[in-house]
N, C-alpha and C positions, 0 to 999 in steps of 0.2 A: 686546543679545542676539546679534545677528549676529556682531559680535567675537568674541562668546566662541564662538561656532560657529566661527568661522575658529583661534583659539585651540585648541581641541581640536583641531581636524582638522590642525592641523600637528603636535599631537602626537603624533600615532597613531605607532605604530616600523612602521620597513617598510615605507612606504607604497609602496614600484615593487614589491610581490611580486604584485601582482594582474596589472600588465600582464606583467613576466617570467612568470608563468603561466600569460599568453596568450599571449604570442609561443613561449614555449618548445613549448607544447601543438599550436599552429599548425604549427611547424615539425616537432614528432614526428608529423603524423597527412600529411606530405606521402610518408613510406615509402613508397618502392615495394611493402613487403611488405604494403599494405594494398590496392592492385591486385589482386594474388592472392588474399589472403582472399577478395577479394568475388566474382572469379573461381569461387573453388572452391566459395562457398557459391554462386552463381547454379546455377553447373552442377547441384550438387546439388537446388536447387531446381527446376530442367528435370525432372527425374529424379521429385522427390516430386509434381509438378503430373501426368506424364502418368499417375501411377501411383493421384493419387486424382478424377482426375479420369472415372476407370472407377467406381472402389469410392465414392464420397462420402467424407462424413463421420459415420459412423454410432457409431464408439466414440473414446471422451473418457475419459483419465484425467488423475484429478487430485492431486497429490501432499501426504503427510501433512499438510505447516503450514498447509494451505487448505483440505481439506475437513470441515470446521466446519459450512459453510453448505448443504451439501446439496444443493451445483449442481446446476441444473436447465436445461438448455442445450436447446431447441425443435428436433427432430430428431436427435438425438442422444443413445446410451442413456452415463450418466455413472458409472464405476466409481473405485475411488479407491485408491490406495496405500499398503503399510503404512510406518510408519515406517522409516527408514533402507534403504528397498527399491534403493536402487542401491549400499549397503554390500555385496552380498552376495559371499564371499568364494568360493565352491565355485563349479566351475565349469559341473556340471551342470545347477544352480540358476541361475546367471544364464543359460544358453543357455535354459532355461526361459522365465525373465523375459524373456529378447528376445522370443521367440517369443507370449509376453503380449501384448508392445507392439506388433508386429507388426499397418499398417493400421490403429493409432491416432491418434487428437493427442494429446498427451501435456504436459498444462501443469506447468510445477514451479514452484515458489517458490525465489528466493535460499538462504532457512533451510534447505530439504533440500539443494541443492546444494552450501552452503556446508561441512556434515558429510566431503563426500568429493568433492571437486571433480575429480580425478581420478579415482576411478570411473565418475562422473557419464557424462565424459568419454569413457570407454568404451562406455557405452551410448549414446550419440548418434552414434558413429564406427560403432559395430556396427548398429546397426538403419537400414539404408538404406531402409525402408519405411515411415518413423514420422515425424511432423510436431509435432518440439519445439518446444512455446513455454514463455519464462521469462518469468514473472512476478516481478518484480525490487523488490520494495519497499524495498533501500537503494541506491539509485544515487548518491544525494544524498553518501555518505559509505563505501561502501564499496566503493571504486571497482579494486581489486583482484581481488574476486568479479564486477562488474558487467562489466568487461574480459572476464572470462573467460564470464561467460554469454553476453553478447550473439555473441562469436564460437564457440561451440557452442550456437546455436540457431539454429534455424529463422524463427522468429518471437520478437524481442524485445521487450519492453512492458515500459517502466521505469514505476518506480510513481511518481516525479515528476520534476520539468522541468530539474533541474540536469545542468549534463554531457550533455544531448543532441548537441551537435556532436561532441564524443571518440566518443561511445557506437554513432553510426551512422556510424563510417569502421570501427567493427568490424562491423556486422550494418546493411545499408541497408532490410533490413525489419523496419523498428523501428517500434511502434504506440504512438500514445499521445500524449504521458503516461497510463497506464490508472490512474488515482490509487486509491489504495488506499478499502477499502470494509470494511462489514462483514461478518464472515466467520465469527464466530465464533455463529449461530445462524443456523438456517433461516428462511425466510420463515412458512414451515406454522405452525411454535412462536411468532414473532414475534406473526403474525394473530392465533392462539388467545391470547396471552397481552395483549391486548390490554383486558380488562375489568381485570385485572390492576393493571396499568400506569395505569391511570384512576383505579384505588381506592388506590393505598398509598400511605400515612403517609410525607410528604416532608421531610427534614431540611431546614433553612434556611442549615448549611454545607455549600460547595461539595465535591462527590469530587473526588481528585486525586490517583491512586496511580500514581506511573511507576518507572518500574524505570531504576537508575540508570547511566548509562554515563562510565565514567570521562576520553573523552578531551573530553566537550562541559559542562567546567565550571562553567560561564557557565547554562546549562541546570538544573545542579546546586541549582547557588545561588541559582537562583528558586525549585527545587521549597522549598529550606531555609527559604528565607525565608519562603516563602508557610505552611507548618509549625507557623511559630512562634504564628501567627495564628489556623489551623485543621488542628488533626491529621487533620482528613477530606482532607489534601492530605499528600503524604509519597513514598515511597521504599516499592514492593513489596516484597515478599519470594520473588516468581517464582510462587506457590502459585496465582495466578488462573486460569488453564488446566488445571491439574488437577479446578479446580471444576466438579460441573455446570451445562449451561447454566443451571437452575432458578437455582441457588444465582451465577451469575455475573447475571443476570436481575435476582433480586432488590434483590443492591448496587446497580447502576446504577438500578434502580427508587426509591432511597429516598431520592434525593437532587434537589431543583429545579433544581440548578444545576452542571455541570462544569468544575473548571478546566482547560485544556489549556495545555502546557507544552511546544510541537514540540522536536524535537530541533535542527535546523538551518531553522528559519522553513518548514518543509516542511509537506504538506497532512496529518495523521495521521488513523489510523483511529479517534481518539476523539472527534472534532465528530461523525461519525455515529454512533457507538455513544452518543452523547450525544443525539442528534435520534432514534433509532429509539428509545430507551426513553422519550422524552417531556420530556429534560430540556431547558435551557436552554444551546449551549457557550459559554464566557466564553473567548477567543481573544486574540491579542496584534493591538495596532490594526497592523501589522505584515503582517498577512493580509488585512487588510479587502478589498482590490482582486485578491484572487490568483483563479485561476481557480479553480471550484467555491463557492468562498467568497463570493466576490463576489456569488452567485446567489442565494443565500441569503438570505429575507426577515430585515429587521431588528426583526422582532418575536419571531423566533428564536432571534437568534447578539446576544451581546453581548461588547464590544471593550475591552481594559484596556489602556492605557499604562505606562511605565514608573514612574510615580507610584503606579500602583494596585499594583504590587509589594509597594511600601515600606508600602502604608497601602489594605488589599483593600476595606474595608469597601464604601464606595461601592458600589463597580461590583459586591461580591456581593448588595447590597440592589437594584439596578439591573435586576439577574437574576432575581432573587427574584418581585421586584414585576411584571416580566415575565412572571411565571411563572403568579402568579396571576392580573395582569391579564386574561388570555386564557384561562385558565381549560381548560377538558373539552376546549375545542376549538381551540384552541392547543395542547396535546397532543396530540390525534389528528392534526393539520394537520403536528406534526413529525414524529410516527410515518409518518404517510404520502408526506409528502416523503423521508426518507429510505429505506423500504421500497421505494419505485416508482425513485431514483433511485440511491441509493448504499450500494445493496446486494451482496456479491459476486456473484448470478445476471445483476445488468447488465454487471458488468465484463465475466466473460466471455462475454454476449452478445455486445458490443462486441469483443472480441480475437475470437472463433470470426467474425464477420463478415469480417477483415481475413482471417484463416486460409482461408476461403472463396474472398472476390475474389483471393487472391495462388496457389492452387495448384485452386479447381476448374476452368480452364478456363486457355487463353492468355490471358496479361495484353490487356488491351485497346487499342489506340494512342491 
């Protein structure tokens, strides 16, 4: 068996593009021009510190792709953004909107940024009284947008671990990994719907609806395969955020067990969207030791290999059986792990903390 491991692994094509990647990346972030960036963002941030270190931190806005969750931030009142709000073209209308932001924090997600990156842009250069943080949930692969947030913001928070050396020679206040969480329901709705979630009729094949992205193949053809097996695993149709929460609630409610299917072995927001409706998430053994994951009791989270691709059954009876083993309180025990821990209202607990110690007072020695 080791042969044939040594066997593969010389076949791999390309094998020196990981170190030229490194050395290349190494040698791009020794720029001088990234002296000045940090230069100009420090100074800037001299400037946001004396300035909220008078006014606090009293108003929090949160941009369209994130407020879902109804952020709820302890001293702080949370208002939230319409869609495509830094699109706006008129000019009296955006000097408005500055004047909104104006004495805010103002958190954005990637996805708004990404619509108009240069507008964005303008509103981060114009409002010298306003404390941008980006919440960055593809850093891991969209590293063209992540480039561009992390040095027009304030405060950066990649939502996972990949590319953090590149990412903080553009923004050195970078927090985190803030891993991504759920976001798409409130806690309030979550609580209440909790007799809910105990009582409904649980299918025994696993959900598994991901939306398909064309350059991570490999990705692809696990959702396919797995399809062939149980249509409750497949390829969305984008329609699931138009649903209401109720009706988004529901589907996750009717099934014991979740497949997940990360894009690039990354931490996604369906292990929790999986754990806060009661299910069971079925992960790639891949994950097992990563952070957040790793923490997660194993009477919770159950692990497939690249076997159980080809042939699911096992590891979804594995889940299954988990599921019921533990029964009423082995679902609440998941709902409540995930609502206390990997919820959106903790992320930005967590980032508004960092936004706190870095601008209400002098940094500390």
């Amino acid at each position: 068996m080791s042969s044939t491991i040594a066997s593969i692994f010389q076949r791999i094509e390309n094998k020196e593009l990981p170190v030229t990647q490194s050395s290349a990346c190494v040698t791009f972030t020794q720029a001088e021009s990234f002296f000045h960036l940090a230069a100009a963002k420090n100074s800037r941030a001299e400037a946001l510190r004396e300035h909220f270190a008078r006014i606090g931190f009293g108003k929090v806005f949160l941009s369209a792709n994130i407020n879902g969750f109804g952020c709820q931030i302890p001293g702080s009142t949370v208002q939230f953004l319409e869609k495509g709000f830094f699109m706006e073209t008129d000019p009296a209308a955006r000097a408005q909107k500055r004047a909104m932001l104006e004495d805010a924090v103002v958190i954005v997600n990637n996805n708004d940024v990404g619509q108009g990156p240069a507008q964005y842009a303008d509103f981060f250069s114009q409002c010298e009284r306003t404390i941008f943080v980006a919440w960055d949930w593809d850093n891991h692969h969209w590293l063209d947008l992540s480039t561009f947030l992390a040095a027009h913001s304030d405060v950066y928070a990649p939502g996972h671990h990949e590319n953090l050396y590149l990412l903080t020679r553009y923004n050195w206040a970078t927090v985190g990994p803030v891993y991504c969480s759920t976001v798409q329901w409130t806690r309030e709705f979550l609580a209440d719907s909790l007799p809910m979630l105990i009582s409904a009729e649980r299918s025994a094949d696993p959900l598994g609806k991901h939306i398909p992205y064309g350059p991570f193949t490999f990705r692809n053809r696990v959702v396919s395969t797995l399809s062939q097996h149980y249509p409750s695993i497949g390829f969305s149709d984008r329609t699931f955020h138009v649903r209401t929460p109720q009706e988004r609630l529901e589907e996750w409610a009717a099934h014991k067990a979740h497949w997940i299917v990360p894009v690039l072995n990354d931490i996604p927001i369906r292990i929790f969207d999986a754990l806060i409706t009661g299910g069971i998430p079925i992960v790639p053994e891949s994950m097992r030791y990563l952070p957040l994951v790793r923490d997660i009791g194993r009477e919770h989270i159950v692990f497939c290999t690249p076997h159980d691709i080809m042939d699911p059954r096992a590891v979804v009876n594995k889940a299954n059986a988990l599921f019921d083993a533990h029964g009423r309180d082995g679902l609440v025990a998941r709902h409540r792990l995930a609502l206390d821990h990997h919820h959106g209202d903790q992320r930005m607990q967590q980032v508004m903390a960092f936004v706190r110690e870095k601008f209400e007072a002098a940094p500390q020695a």
